[in-house]
C-alpha positions in Angstrom: 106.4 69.1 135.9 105.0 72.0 137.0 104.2 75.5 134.9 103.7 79.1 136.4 103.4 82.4 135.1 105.4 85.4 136.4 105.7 89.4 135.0 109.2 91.4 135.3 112.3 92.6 133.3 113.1 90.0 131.1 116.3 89.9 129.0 115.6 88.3 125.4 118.8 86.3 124.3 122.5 86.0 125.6 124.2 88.4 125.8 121.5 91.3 127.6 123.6 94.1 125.9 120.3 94.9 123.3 118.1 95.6 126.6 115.3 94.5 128.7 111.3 93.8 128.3 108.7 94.1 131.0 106.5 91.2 130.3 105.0 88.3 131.1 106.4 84.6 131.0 105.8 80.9 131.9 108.6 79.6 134.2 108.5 75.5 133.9 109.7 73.4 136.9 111.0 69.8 136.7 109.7 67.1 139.1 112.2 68.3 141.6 110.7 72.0 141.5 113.8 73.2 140.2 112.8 76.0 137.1 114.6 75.0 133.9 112.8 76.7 131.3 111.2 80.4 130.6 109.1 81.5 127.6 108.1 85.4 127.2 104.5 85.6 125.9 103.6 89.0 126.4 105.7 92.2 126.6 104.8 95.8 126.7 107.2 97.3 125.1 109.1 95.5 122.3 110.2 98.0 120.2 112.0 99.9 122.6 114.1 98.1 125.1 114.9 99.7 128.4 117.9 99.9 130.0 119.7 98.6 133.2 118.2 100.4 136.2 115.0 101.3 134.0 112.3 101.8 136.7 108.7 100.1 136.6 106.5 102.2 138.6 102.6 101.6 140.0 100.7 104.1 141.2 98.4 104.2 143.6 95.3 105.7 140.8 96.5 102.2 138.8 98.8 103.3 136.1 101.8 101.2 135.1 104.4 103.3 133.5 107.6 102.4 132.5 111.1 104.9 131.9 114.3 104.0 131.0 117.0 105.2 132.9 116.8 108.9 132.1 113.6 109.1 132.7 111.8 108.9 129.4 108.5 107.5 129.3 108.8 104.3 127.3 105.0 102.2 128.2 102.2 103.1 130.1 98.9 101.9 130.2 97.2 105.1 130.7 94.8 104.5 133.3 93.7 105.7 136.1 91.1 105.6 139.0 91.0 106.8 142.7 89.8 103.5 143.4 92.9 101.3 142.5 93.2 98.3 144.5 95.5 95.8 143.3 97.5 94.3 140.0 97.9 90.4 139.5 99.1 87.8 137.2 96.5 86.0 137.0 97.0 81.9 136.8 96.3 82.0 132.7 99.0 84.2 132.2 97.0 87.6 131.9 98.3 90.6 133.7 95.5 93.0 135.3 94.7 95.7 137.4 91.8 96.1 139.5 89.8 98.5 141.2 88.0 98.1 144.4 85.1 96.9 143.1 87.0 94.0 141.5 86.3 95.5 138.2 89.0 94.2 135.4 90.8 98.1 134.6 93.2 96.9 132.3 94.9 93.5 131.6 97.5 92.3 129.3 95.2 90.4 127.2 93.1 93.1 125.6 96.9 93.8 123.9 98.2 91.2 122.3 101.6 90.9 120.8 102.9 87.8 119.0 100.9 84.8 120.7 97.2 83.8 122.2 96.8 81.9 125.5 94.4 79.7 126.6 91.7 81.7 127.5 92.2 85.3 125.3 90.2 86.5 123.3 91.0 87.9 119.8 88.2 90.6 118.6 87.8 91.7 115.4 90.5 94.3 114.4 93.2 93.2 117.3 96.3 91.4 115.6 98.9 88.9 116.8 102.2 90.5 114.7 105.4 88.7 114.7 108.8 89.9 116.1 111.2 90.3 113.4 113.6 87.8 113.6 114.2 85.1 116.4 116.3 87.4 118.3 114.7 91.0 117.6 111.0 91.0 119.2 109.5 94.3 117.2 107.4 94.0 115.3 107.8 92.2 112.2 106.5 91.6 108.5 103.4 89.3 109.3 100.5 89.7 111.0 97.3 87.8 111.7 93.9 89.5 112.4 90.4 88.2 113.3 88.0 89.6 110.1 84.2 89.6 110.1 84.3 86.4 108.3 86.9 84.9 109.7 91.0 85.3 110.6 93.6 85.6 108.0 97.0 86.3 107.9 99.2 89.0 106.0 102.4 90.7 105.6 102.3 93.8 107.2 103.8 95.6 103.5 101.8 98.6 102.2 100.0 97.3 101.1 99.0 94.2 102.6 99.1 90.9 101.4 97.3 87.8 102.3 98.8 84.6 102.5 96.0 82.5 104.4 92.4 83.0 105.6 90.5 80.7 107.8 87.4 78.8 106.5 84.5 81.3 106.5 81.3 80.9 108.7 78.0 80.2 107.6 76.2 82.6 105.4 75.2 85.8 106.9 77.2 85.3 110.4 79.6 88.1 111.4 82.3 86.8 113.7 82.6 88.8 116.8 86.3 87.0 118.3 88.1 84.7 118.3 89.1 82.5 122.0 91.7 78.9 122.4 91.2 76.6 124.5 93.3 73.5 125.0 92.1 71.8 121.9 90.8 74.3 119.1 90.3 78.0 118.0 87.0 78.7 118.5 85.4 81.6 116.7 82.4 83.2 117.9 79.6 85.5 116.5 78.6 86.4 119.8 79.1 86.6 123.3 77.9 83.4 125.0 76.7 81.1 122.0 78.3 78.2 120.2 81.2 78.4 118.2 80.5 79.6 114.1 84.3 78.2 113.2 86.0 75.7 114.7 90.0 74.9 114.2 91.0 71.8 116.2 94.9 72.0 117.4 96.6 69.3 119.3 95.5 68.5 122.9 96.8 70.0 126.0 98.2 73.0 123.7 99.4 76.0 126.0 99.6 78.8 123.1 99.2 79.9 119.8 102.3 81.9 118.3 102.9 83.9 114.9 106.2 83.6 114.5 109.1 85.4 112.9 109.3 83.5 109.7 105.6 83.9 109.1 104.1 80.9 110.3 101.3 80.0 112.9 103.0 77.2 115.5 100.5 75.8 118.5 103.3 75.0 121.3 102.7 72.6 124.3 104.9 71.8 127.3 106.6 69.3 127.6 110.0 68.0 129.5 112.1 67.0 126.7 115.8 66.6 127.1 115.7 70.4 128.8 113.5 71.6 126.5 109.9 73.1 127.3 108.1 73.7 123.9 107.2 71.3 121.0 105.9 73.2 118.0 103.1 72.0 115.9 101.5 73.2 113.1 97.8 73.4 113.5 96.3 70.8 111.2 94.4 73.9 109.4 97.5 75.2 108.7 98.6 71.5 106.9 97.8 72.3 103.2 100.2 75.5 103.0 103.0 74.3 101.7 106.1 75.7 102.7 106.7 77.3 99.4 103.7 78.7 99.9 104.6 81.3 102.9 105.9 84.5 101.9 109.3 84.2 102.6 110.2 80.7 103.3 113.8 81.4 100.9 114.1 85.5 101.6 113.2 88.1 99.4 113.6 87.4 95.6 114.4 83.9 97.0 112.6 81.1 94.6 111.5 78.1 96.4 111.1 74.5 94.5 109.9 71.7 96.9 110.9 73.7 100.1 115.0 74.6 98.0 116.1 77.6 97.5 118.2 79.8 94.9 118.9 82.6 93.4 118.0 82.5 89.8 119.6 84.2 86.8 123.3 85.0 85.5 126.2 87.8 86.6 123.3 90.5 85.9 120.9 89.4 88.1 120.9 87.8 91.9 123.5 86.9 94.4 122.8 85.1 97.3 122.8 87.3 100.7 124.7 84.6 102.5 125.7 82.1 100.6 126.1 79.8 103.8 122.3 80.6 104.4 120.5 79.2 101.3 116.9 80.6 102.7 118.7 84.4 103.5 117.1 85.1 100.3 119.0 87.2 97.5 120.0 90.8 96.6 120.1 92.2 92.8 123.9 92.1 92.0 123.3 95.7 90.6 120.6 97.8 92.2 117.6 99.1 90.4 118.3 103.0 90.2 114.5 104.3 90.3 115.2 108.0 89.8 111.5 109.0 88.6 112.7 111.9 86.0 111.1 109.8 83.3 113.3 108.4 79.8 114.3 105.1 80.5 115.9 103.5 83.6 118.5 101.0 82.0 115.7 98.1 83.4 115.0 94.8 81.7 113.2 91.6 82.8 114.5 88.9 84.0 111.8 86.0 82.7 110.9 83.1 84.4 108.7 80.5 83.3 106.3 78.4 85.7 107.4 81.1 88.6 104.5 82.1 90.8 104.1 84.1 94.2 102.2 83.4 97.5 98.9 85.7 96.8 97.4 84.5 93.8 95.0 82.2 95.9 93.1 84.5 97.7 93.2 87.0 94.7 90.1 86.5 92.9 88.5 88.3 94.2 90.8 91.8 92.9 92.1 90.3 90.2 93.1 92.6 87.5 91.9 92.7 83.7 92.7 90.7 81.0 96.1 91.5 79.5 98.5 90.6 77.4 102.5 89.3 78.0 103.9 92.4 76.5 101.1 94.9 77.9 102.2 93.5 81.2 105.4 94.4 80.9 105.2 97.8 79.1 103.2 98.6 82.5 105.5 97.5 84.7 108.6 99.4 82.9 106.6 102.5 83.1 106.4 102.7 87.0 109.4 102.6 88.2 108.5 102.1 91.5 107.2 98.1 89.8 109.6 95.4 90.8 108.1 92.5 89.1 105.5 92.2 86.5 103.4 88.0 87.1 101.7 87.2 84.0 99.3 84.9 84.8 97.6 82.5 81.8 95.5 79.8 81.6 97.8 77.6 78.8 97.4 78.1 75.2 96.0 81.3 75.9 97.6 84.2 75.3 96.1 86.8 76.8 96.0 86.6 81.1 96.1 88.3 84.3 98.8 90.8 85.0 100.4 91.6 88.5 102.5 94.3 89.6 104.4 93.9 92.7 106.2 96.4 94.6 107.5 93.8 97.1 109.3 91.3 96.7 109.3 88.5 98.8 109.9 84.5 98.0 108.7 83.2 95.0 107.6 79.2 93.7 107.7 77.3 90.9 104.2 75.8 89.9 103.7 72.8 87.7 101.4 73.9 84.8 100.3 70.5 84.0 99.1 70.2 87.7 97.5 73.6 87.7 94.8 75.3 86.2 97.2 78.3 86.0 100.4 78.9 84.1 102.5 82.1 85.5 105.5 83.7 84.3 107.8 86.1 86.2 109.1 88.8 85.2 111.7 90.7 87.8 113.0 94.3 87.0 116.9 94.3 87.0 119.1 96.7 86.8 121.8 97.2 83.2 125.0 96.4 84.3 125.8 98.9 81.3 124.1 102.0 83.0 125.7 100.8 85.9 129.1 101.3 84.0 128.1 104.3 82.5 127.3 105.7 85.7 130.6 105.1 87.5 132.7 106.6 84.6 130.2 109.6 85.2 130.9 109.4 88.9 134.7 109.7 88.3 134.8 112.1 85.8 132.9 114.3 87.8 134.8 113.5 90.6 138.1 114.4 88.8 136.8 117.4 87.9 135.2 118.4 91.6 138.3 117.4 92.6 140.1 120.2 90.8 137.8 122.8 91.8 136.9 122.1 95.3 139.1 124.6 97.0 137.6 127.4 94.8 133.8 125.6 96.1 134.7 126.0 99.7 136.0 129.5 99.0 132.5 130.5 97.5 130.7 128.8 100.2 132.5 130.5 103.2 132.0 133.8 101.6 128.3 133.1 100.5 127.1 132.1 103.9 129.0 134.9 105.1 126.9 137.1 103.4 123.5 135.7 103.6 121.1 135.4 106.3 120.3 132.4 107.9 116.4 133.0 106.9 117.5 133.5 103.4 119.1 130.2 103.5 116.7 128.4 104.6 114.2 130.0 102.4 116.8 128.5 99.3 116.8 125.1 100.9 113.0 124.8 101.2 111.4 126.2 97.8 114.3 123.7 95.7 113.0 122.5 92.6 112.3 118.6 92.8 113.3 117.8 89.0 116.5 116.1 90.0 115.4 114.5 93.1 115.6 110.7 93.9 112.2 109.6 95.0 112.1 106.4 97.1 110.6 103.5 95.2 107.2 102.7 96.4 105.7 105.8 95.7 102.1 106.4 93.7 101.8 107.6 90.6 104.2 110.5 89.5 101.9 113.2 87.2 103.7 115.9 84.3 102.4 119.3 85.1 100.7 119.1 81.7 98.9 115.7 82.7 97.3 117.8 85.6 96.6 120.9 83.5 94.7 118.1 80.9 93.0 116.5 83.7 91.5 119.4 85.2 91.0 121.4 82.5 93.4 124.0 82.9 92.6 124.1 87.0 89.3 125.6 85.9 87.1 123.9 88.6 88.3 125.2 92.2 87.0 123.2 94.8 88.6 125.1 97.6 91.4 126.5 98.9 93.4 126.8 102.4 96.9 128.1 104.0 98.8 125.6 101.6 97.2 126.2 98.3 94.0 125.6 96.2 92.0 122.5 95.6 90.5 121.4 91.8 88.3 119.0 90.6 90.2 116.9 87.7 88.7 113.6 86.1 91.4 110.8 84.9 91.4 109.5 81.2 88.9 105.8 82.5 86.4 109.0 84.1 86.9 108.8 87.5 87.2 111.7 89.3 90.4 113.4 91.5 91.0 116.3 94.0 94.4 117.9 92.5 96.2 119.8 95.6 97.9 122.5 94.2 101.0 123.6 96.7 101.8 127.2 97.0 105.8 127.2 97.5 105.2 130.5 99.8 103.7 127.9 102.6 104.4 124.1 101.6 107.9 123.9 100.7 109.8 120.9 99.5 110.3 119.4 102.6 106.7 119.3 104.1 105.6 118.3 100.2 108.6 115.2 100.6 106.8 114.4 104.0 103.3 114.5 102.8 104.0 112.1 99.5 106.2 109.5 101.5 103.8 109.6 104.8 101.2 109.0 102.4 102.8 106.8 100.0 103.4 104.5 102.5 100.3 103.3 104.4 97.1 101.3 103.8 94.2 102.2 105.9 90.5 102.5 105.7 90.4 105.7 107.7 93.5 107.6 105.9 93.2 109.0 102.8 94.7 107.7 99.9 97.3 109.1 97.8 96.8 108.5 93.7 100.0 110.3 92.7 101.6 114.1 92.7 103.4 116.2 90.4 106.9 117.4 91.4 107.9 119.9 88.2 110.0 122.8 89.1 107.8 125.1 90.8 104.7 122.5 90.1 104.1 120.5 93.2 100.7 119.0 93.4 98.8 116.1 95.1 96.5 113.6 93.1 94.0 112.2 96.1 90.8 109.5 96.4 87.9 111.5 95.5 85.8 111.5 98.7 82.1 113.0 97.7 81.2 114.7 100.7 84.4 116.8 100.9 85.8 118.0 104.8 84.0 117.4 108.2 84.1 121.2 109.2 81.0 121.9 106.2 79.0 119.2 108.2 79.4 119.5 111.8 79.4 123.8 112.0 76.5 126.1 111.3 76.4 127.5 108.1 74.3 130.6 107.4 72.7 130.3 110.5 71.0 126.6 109.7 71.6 124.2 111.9 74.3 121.6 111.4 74.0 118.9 108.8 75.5 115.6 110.3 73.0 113.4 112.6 74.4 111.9 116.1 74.6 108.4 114.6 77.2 110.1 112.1 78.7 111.9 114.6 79.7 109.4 117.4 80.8 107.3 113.7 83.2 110.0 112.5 85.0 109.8 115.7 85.3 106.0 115.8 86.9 106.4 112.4 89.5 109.2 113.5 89.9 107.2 116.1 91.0 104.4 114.5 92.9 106.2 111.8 95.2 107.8 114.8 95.9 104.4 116.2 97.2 103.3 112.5 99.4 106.0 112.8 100.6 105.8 115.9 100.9 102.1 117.3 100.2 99.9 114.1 102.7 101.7 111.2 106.2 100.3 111.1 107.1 103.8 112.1 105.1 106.2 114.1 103.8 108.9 112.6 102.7 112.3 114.0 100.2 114.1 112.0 100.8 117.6 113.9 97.3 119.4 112.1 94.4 117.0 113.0 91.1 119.7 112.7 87.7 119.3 111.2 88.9 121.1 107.5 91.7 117.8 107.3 89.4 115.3 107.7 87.5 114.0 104.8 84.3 112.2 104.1 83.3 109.9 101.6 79.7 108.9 100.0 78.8 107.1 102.8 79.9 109.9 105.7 83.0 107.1 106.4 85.7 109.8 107.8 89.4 109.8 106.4 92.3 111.5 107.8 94.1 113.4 105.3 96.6 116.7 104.8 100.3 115.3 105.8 102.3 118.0 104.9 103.2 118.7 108.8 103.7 114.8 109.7 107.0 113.7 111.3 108.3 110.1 111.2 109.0 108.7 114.6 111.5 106.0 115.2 110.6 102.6 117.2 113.7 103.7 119.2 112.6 107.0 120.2 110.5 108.0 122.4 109.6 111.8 121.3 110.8 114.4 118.7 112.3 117.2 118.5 110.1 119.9 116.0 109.7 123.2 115.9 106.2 124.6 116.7 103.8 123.2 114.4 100.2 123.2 113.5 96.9 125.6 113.7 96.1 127.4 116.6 93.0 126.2 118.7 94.3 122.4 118.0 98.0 122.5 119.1 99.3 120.7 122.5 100.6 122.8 125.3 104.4 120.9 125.2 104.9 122.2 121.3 106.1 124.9 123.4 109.1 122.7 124.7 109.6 121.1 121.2 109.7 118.0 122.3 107.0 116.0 121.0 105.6 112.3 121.2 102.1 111.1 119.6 99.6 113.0 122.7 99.8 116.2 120.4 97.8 114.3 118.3 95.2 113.1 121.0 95.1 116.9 122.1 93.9 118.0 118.8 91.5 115.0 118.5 90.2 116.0 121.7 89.7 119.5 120.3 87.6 118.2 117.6 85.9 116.2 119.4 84.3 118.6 121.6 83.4 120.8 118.2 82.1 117.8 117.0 79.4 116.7 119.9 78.6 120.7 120.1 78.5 121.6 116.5 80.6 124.9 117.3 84.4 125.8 116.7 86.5 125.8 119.9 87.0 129.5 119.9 83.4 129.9 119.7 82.5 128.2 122.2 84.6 130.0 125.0 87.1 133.4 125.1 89.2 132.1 127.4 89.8 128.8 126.1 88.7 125.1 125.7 90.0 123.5 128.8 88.8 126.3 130.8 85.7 126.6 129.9 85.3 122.1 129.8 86.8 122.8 134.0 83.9 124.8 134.1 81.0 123.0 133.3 82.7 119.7 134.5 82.7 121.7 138.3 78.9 122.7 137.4 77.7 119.2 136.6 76.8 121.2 133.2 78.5 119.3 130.4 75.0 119.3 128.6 75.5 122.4 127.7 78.2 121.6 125.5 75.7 119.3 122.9 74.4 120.6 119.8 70.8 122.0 119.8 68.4 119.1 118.9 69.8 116.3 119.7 67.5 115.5 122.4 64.5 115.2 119.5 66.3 112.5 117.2 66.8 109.2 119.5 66.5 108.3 123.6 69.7 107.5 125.1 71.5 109.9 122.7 72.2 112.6 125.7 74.2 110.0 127.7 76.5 109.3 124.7 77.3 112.9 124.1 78.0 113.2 127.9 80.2 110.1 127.6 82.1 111.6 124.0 82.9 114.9 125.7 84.5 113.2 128.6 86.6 111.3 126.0 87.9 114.6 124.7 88.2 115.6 128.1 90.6 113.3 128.6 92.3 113.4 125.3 93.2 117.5 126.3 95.1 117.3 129.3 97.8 119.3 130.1 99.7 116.9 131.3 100.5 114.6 128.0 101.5 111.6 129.9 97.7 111.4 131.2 96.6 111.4 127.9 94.9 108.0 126.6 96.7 106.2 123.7 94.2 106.2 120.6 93.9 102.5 120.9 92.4 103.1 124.4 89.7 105.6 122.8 88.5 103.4 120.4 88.2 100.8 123.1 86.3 103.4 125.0 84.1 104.4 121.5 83.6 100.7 121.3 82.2 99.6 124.7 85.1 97.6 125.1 86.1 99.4 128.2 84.6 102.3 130.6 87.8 104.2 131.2 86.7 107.4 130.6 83.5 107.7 132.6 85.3 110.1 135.2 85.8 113.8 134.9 90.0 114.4 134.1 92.0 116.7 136.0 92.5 118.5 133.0 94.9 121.7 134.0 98.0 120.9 136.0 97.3 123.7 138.5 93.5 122.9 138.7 91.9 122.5 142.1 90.6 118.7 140.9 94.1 118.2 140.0 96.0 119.4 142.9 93.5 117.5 145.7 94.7 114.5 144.0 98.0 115.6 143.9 99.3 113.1 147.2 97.5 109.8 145.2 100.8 110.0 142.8 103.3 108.7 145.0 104.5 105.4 143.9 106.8 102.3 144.6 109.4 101.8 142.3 111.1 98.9 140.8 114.2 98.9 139.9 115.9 97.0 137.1 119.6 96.5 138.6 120.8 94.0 136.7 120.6 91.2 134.6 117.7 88.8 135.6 
């Protein structure tokens, strides 16, 4: 038998009619040479499929960029260098490009998708994430990540759960990454010593693989009746049972000994497909969560000895002491709360209490085999309300029925009559009283709660082109930022976009939302309270003093932008475009770690699309030149990060620093060999080495505000680049299309194209 990687278009399942991949493969040969087997193991683009005659293209600076067939830009792997030379698949399966110093450019491994080869590295922060079902290769609900103290594996929900975690190193040792070899995982503190952790897998194993249904498999090759892979599960992996994984029976499946059903009478669950026991089960009538407060029609559904998956690894957030009925008081009053888990030790009465949001499979636990009891306790839906609320529905049907001729007539008329402005101005300032909130959110405040909190909005913090800013302190003392919207310039819509954008994701580096208040003309935001307040009262002068923020905080506060962008844009289950990134939106906490906040301008974008459509948005001195053409993908974000990056290293706003603009004046000094004269005075006095750095930063945001958007980097290269991973940005950009450095390089874009014609 003989294996080989290959790269190309590859079409994943039969029929191709869902689209093609560019990736990379293993092709297996029998003893006659004769291929009868191909496994994809790396793909650049697997939430958005290309089309036939999709083109691949290479050009001769070293970018690979692919388009589908009317020419939108779906991958590229934004790099670029006059000194190019070649791109290979190398024999362990990585793809790279080098220049023509032999120096590695870019390769396939520093991205990894759903499965490690012999030979990659994982480094802390990089994740394997699995596709979301056998035949749909986006990305899916679990993920695995290397950790300082070792890797662990999650559900990619907001927020994140942990269903496993590797056995932690010795005390002390930070893990650096993670590399497999034929016969183990090997973790590693450092480059070039001896393994911290060690995780034997079978022999001869070709790949590790987190797949779909949230497991960890370690595949080998073998000839087998036509078959090329053998799955086992790594003998780590061994005491997880399988009613242990997150969704081994579905959501609101229960699993008992690896069986699954639906528990509960007519009111409660119904299989999804009853010929699929582990397709999990749906709530035969669905939980109406409209957040206008009085009660919902819910009740519980109890179920005694019922766990869920995250318990384990808990301990170390577990809640405080409560009891049965307190936990269920709290989870009736949220009505974004799914399921209340009471967990007891027996014959006590008080325990832990759980709210979940989520629901994915749950077990059955033996108490007499546990040291923990735990009872369920799933939010279902009245059947009565349910009732109730169709007779509503007809009656008012009936009756809209009768008088929707006369409805129409007013309509016509009405618009008629009013301006398209003044309609729009109706539309946007509409009270949110009545509206249906998606479940999930934070908190939801009463106006009077915030008046209470914040003692009548007598502490003003601040205040900016949406509103003003007070301090408030919650009932337990903590304190809270309370962003009061003015209606004039936030309207209901960016308000809706900033409390789901933010309602939705998890991240270190973005702000969190604690609630909001949306109470006829009322709409405020509850944040984190970060003690240090915005960047643009530490980086600028103030009163002519010099600035406040040291280079070691500096070149920190971009690392954490940095990563915050990349969370938005590559590592969210949707996009998202922020559309305002400047110093006054980014936040600092006690310890000068930086948070991205202010998502009232943020747009959702689709796996599927490529770009969206908006209408100029943002502040002036930060916005991309293509808002202009309205059609937008995530680089208007890396413009404006590029922006601030350049205020940042020089400790002066953008329009001070040049007339005539940013880019003009960075072609200026770049042609002068003068980029020094960008840095902040004083830096030279604080630490040796420091000038390089700066040099290095402002060629990152350099590069980050091109004209040309498709030469932007992707903000997962930059924080390679902030990290040493990579040198990509050690070259001046041609930064203006028209430019003299951009048009003598002008004949090194031509490329070779290759064409995707048909099914392969």
């Amino acid at each position: 038998m003989n294996l080989q990687f290959g790269c190309g278009f590859f079409c994943y399942g039969s029929p191709c009619d869902t689209g093609y991949l560019f990736a990379t493969f293993f092709v297996v040969h029998d003893t006659d040479d004769r291929p009868f087997d191909m496994q994809m193991v790396w793909s650049s683009n697997r939430d958005q499929m290309v089309q036939e005659n999709a083109t691949l293209t290479l050009t001769f600076t070293g970018e690979l960029v692919l388009r589908n067939l009317d020419g939108t830009l779906v991958w590229s792997t934004n790099t670029s260098t006059p000194a190019f030379q070649r791109m290979s698949i190398e024999e362990s399966g990585n793809l790279v490009l080098y220049n023509s110093s032999g120096r590695v450019i870019w390769q396939s491994f520093d991205y990894p998708t759903d499965t490690l080869l012999r030979g990659q590295k994982l480094k802390v922060g990089q994740k394997l994430t699995a596709n979301i079902s056998p035949k749909n290769t986006s990305q899916g609900r679990f993920y695995l990540t290397l950790l300082h103290d070792g890797f662990a594996m999650f559900t990619a929900s907001a927020p994140a759960k942990i269903y496993f975690r590797s056995p932690k190193p010795r005390t002390g040792v930070e893990l650096s990454y993670a590399q497999f070899d034929n016969q183990s995982i090997n973790i590693y503190s450092e480059e070039g010593g001896s393994p911290s952790v060690n995780l034997p897998v079978p022999k001869s194993s070709l790949y590790n693989k987190l797949d779909w249904d949230a497991h960890l498999r370690v595949c080998s090759v073998q000839e087998t009746e036509g078959r090329s892979s053998l799955d086992y599960v790594p003998p780590f992996l061994k005491s997880i049972a399988e009613c242990d994984y997150p969704r081994p029976c579905g959501d609101y499946g229960v699993c008992t000994n690896g069986q699954c059903s639906c528990q509960g009478d007519d009111d409660a669950f119904k299989p999804t497909d009853v010929s699929e026991p582990k397709s999990g089960c749906i709530p035969r009538v669905p939980l109406v969560c409209s957040q206008t407060g009085g009660s919902q029609g819910h009740h519980f559904l109890e179920l005694e000895h019922v766990s869920y998956f995250t318990y384990v690894f808990d301990n170390s957030s577990m809640p405080g002491l409560a009891s049965r009925d307190e936990c269920k008081t709290l989870c009736l009053e949220n009505c974004s709360c799914k399921a209340a888990f009471f967990r007891y030790r027996t014959n006590f009465s008080s325990g832990y209490c759980y709210l979940e949001f989520n629901i994915y499979s749950m077990n059955t636990n033996n108490p007499v085999e546990t040291y923990y009891n735990s009872t369920a306790y799933i939010k279902i839906q009245s059947r009565a309300k349910r009732i109730k609320s169709l007779f509503v529905v007809i009656i008012c049907a009936s009756v809209g029925g009768t008088i929707a001729l006369f409805i129409l007539l007013w309509a016509w008329i009405s618009n008629s009559r009013k301006s398209r402005h003044k309609i729009e101005k109706d539309e946007d300032e509409g009270e949110d009283d009545h509206v249906d909130w998606p479940a999930g959110l934070p908190l939801r405040f009463s106006f009077e709660e915030l008046q209470d909190f914040t003692n009548g909005f007598g502490i003003k913090l601040g205040s900016g082109g949406f509103g003003s800013v007070y301090e408030g302190v919650l009932s337990d003392g903590s304190k809270i930022p309370v962003k009061c919207l003015d209606r004039a310039g936030h309207g209901q819509k960016g308000f809706r976009a900033e409390v789901e954008t933010l309602g939705k994701i998890d991240h270190l580096n973005l702000v969190r939302l604690k609630g909001f208040c949306a109470q006829k003309s009322h709409r405020m935001l509850v944040y984190e309270h970060l003690a240090n307040g915005s960047l643009d009262k530490w980086i600028f002068s103030n009163k002519g003093h010099q600035c406040f923020l040291d280079w070691k905080s500096r070149s920190k506060v971009v690392l954490d932008i940095a990563r915050g962008l990349t969370y938005l844009h590559e590592e969210c289950q949707e996009r998202i475009i922020h559309f305002d990134i400047k110093p006054q939106n980014i936040l600092l906490d006690q310890n000068f770690n930086a948070k991205v906040s202010d998502f009232g301008l943020a747009k959702l974008v689709y796996r599927d699309q490529s770009e969206v459509i908006t209408m100029m948005r943002g502040t002036p001195g930060y916005m991309a030149p293509e808002l202009l053409n309205m059609r937008i993908t995530e680089k208007a974000d890396i413009f404006s990060f590029g922006v601030m990056v350049i205020e940042i290293v020089s400790g002066k706003r953008s329009r001070e620093l040049s007339e005539d603009g940013l880019v003009s004046l960075l072609q200026v000094k770049a042609a002068e060999g003068s980029l020094i004269d960008l840095v902040y005075p004083g830096i030279e006095n604080e630490e040796t080495g420091i000038m390089e750095e700066a040099i290095k930063l402002i060629k990152v945001g350099m590069w980050c505000v091109q004209d040309n958007f498709r030469r932007r980097p992707a903000m997962s290269t930059v924080v390679k680049a902030l990290e040493g991973v990579i040198d990509t940005f050690n070259d001046v950009p041609p930064l203006l299309a028209g430019s003299t450095v951009a048009s003598n390089q002008q004949s090194l874009f031509s490329s070779e194209l290759s064409v995707l014609s048909g099914p392969r």
